[in-house]
N, CA, C and O atoms as CSV, one atom per row, in Angstrom:
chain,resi,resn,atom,element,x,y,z
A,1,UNK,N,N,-5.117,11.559,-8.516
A,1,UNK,CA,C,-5.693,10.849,-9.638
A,1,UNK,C,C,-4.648,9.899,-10.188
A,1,UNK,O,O,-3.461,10.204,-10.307
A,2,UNK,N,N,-5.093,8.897,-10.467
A,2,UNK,CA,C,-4.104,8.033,-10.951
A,2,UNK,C,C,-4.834,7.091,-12.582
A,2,UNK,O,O,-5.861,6.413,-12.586
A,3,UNK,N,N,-4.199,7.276,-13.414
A,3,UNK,CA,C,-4.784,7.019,-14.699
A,3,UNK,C,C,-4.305,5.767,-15.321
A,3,UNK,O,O,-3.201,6.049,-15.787
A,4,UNK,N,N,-4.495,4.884,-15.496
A,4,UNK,CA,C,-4.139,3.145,-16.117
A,4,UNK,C,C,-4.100,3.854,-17.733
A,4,UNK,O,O,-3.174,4.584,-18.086
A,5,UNK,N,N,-5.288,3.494,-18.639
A,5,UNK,CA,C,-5.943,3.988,-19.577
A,5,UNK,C,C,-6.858,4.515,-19.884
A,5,UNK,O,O,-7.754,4.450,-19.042
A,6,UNK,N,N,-7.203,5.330,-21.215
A,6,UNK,CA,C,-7.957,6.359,-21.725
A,6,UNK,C,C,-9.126,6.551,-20.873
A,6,UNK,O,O,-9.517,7.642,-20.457
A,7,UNK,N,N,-9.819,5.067,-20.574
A,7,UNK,CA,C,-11.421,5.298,-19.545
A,7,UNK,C,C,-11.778,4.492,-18.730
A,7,UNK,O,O,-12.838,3.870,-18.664
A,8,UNK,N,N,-10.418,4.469,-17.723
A,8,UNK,CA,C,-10.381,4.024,-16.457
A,8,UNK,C,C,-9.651,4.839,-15.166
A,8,UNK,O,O,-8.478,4.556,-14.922
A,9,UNK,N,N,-10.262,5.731,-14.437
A,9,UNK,CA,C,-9.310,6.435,-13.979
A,9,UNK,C,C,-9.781,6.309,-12.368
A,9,UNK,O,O,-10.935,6.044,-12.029
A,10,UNK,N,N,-8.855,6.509,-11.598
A,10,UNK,CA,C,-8.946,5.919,-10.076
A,10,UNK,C,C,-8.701,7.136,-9.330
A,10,UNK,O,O,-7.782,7.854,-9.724
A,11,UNK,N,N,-9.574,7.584,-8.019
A,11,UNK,CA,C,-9.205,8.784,-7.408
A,11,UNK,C,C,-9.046,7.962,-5.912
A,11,UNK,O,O,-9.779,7.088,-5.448
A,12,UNK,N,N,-7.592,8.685,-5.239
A,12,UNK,CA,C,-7.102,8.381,-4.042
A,12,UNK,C,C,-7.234,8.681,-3.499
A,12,UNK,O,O,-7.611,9.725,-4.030
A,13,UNK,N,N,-7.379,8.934,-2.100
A,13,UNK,CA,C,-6.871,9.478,-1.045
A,13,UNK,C,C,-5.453,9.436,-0.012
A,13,UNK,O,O,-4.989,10.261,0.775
A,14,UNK,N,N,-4.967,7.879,-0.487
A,14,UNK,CA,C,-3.889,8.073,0.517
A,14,UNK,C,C,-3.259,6.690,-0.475
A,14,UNK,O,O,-3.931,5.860,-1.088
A,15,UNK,N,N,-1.613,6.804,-0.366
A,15,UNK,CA,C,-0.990,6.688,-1.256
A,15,UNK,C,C,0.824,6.320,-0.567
A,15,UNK,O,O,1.639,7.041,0.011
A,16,UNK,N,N,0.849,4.932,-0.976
A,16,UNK,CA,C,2.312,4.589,-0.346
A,16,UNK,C,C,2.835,3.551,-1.772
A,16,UNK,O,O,2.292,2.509,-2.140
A,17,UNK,N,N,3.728,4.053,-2.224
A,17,UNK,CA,C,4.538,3.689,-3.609
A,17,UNK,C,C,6.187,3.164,-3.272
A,17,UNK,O,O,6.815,3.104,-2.215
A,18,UNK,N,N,6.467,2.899,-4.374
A,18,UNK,CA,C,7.909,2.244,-4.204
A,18,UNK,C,C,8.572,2.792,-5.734
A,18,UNK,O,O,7.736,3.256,-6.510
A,19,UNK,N,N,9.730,2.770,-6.111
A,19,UNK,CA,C,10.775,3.285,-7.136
A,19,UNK,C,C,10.099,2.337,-8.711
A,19,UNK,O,O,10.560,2.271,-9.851
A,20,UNK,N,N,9.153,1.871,-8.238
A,20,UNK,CA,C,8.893,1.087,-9.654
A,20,UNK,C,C,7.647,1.451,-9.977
A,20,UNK,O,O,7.280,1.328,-11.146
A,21,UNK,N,N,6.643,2.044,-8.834
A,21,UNK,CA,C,5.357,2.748,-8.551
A,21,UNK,C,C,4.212,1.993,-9.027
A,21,UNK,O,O,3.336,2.134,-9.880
A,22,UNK,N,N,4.787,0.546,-7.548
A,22,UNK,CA,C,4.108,-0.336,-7.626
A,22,UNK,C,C,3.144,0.219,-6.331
A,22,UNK,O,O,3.832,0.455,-5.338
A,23,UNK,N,N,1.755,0.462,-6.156
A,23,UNK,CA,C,0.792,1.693,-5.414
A,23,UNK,C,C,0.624,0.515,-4.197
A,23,UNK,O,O,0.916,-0.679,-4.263
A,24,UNK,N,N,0.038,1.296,-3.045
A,24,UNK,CA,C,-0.902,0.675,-2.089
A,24,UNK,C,C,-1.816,1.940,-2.126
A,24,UNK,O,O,-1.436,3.082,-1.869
A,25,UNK,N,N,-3.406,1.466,-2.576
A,25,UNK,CA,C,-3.910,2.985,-2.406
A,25,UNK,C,C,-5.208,2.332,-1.495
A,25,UNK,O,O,-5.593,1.171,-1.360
A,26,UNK,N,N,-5.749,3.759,-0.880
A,26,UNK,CA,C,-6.255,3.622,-0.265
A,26,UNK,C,C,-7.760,4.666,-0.143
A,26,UNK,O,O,-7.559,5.877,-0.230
A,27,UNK,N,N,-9.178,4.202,0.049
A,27,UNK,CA,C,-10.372,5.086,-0.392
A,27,UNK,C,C,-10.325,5.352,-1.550
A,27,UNK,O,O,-10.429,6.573,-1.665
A,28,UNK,N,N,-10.164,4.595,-3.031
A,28,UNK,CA,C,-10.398,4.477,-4.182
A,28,UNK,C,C,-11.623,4.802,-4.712
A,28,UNK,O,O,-12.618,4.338,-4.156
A,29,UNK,N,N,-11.795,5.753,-6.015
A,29,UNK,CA,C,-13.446,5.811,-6.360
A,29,UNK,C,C,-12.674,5.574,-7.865
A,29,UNK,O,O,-11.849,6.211,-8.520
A,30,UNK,N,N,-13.297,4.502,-8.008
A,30,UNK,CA,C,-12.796,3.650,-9.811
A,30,UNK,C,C,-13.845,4.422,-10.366
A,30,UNK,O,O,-14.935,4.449,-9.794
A,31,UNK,N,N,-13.561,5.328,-11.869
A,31,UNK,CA,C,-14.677,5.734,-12.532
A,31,UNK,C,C,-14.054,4.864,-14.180
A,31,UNK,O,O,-12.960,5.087,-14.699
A,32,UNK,N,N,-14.997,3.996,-14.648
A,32,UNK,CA,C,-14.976,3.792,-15.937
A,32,UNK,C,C,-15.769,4.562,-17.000
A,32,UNK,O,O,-16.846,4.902,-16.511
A,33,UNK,N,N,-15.672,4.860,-17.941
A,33,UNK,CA,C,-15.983,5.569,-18.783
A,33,UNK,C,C,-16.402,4.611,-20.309
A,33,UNK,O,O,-15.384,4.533,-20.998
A,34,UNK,N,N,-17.234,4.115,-20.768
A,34,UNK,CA,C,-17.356,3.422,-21.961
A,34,UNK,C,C,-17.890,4.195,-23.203
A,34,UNK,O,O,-18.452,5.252,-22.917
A,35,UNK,N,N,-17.832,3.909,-24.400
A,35,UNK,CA,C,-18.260,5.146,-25.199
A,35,UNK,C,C,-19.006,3.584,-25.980
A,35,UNK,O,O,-18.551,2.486,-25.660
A,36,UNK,N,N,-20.103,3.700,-26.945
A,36,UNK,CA,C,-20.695,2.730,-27.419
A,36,UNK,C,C,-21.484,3.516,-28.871
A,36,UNK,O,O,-21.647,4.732,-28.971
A,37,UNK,N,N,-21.929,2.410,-29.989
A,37,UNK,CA,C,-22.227,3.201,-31.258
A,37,UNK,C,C,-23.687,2.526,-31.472
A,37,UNK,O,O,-23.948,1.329,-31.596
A,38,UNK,N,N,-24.293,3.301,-31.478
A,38,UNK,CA,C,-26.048,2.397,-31.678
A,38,UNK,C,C,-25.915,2.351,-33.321
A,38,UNK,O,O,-25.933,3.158,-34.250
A,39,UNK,N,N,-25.775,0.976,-33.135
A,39,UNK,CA,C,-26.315,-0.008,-34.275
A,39,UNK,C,C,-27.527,0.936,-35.443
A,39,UNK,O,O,-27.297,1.175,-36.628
A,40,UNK,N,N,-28.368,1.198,-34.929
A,40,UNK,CA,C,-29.360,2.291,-35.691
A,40,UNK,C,C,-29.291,3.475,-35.830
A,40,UNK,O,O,-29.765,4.011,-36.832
A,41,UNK,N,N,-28.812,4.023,-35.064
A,41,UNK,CA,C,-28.994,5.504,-35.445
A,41,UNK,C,C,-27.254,5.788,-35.346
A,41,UNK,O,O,-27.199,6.971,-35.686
A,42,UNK,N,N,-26.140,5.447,-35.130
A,42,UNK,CA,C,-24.820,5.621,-35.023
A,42,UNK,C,C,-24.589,6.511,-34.385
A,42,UNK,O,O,-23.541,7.138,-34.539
A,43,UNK,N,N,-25.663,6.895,-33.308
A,43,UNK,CA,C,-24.849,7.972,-32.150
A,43,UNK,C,C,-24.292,7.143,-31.064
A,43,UNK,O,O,-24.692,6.070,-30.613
A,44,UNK,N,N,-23.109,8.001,-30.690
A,44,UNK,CA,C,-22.335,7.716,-29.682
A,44,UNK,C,C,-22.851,7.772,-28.178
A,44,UNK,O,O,-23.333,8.769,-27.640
A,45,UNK,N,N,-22.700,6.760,-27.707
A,45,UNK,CA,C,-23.338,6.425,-26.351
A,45,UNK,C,C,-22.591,6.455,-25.070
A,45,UNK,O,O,-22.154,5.304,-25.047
A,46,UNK,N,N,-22.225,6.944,-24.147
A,46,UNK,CA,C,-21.391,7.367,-22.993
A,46,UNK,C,C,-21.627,7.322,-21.846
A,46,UNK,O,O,-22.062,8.283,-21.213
A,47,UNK,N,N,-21.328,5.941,-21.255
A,47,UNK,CA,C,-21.732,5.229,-19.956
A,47,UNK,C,C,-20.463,5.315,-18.692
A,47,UNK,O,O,-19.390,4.712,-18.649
A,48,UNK,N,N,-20.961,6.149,-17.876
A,48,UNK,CA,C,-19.846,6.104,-17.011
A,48,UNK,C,C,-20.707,5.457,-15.427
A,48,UNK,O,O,-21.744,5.740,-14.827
A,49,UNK,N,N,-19.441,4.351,-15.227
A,49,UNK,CA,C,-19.772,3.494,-14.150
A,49,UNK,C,C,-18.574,3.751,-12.831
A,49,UNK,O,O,-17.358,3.570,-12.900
A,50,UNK,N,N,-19.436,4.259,-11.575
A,50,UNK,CA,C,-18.226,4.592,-10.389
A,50,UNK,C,C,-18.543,3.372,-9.152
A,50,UNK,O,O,-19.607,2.874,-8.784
A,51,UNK,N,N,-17.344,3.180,-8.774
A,51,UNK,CA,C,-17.359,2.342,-7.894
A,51,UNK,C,C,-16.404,2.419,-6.117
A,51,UNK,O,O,-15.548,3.293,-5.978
A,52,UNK,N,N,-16.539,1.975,-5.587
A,52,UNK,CA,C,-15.778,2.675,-3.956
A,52,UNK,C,C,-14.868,1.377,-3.957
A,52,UNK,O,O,-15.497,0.368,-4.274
A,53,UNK,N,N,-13.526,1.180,-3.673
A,53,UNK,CA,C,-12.683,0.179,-3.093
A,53,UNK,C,C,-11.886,0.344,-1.796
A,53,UNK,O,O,-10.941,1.133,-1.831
A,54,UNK,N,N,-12.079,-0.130,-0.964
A,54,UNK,CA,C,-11.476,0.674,0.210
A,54,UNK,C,C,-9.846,0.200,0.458
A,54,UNK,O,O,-9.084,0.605,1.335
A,55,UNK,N,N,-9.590,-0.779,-0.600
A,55,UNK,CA,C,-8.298,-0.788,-0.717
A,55,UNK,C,C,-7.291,-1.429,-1.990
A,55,UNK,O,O,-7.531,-1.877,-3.111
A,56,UNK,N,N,-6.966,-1.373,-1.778
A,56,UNK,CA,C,-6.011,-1.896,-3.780
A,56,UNK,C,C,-4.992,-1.716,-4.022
A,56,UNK,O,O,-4.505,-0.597,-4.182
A,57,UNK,N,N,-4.283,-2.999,-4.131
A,57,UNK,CA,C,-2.649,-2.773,-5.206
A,57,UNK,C,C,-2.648,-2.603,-6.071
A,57,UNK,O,O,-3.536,-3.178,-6.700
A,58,UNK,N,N,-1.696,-1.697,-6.869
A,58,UNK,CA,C,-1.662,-1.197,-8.115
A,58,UNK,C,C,-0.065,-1.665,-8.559
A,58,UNK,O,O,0.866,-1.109,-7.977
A,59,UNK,N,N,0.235,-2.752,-9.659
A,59,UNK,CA,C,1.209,-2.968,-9.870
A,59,UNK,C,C,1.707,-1.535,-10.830
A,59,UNK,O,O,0.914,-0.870,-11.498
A,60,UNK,N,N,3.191,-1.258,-10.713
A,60,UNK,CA,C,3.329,-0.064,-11.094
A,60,UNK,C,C,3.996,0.004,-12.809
A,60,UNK,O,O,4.243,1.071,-13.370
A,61,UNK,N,N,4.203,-1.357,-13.440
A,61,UNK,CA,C,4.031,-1.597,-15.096
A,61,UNK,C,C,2.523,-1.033,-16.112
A,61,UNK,O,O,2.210,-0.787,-17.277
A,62,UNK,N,N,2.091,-1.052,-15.075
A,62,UNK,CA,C,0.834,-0.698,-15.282
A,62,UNK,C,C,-0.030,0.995,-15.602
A,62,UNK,O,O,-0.954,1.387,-16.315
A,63,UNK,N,N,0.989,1.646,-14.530
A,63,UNK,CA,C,0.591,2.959,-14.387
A,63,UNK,C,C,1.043,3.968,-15.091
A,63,UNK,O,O,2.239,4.257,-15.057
A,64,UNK,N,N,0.170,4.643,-15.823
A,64,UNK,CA,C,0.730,5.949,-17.114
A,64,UNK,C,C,0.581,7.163,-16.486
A,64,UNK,O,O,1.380,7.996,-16.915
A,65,UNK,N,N,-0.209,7.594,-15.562
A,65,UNK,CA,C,-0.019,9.274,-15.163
A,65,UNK,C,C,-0.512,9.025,-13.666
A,65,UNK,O,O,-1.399,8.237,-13.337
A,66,UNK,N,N,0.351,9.978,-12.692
A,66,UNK,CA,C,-0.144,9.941,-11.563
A,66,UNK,C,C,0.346,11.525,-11.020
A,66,UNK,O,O,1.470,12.007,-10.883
A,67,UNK,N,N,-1.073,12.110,-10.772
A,67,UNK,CA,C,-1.028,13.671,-10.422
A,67,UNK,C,C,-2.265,13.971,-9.625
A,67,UNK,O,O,-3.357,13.438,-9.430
A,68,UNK,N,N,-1.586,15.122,-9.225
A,68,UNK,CA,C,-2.128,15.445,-7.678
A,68,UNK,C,C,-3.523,15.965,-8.036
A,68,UNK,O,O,-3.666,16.394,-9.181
A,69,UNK,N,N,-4.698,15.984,-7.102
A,69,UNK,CA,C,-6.015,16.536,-7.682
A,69,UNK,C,C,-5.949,18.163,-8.012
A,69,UNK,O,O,-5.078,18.992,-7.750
A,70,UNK,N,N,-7.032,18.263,-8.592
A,70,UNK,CA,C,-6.689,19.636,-9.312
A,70,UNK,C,C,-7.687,20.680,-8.184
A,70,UNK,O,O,-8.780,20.606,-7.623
A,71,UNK,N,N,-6.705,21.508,-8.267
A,71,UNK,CA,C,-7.221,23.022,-7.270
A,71,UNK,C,C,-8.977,23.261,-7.511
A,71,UNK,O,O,-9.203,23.305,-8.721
A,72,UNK,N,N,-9.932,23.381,-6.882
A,72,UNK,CA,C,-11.145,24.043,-6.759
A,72,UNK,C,C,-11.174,25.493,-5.994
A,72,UNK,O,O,-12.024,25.737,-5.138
A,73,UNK,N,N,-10.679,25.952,-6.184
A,73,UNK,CA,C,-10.936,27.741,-5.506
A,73,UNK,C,C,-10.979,28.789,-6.101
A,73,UNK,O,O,-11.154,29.841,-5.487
């Protein structure tokens, strides 16, 4: 998993970095997350949009958390 900000978060599969952890990633699933306030009734609205990239640089000024996927067993 690799996390930019609060509701943008990117899942990898394969992963070649450098000392500044500037990324080459590879089989990307981008999930955005938007939160929104209805005008009328002021409930909170929570739109999450996923997308496939089969490849992407990630400049590494950019990057705040990068950790391994979490155990399922």
């Amino acid at each position: 998993m690799l996390q930019q900000h609060s509701e943008f978060i990117l899942y990898v599969h394969s992963i070649a970095y450098d000392q500044h952890l500037n990324m080459i990633l590879g089989d990307v699933e981008e999930v955005v997350t938007t939160v929104e306030i209805d005008d009328e009734t002021y409930e909170e609205i929570v739109r999450t949009t996923k997308r496939t990239i089969p490849f992407l640089f990630v400049r590494g000024d950019g990057v705040i958390l990068v950790s391994p996927p979490l155990r399922t067993a």
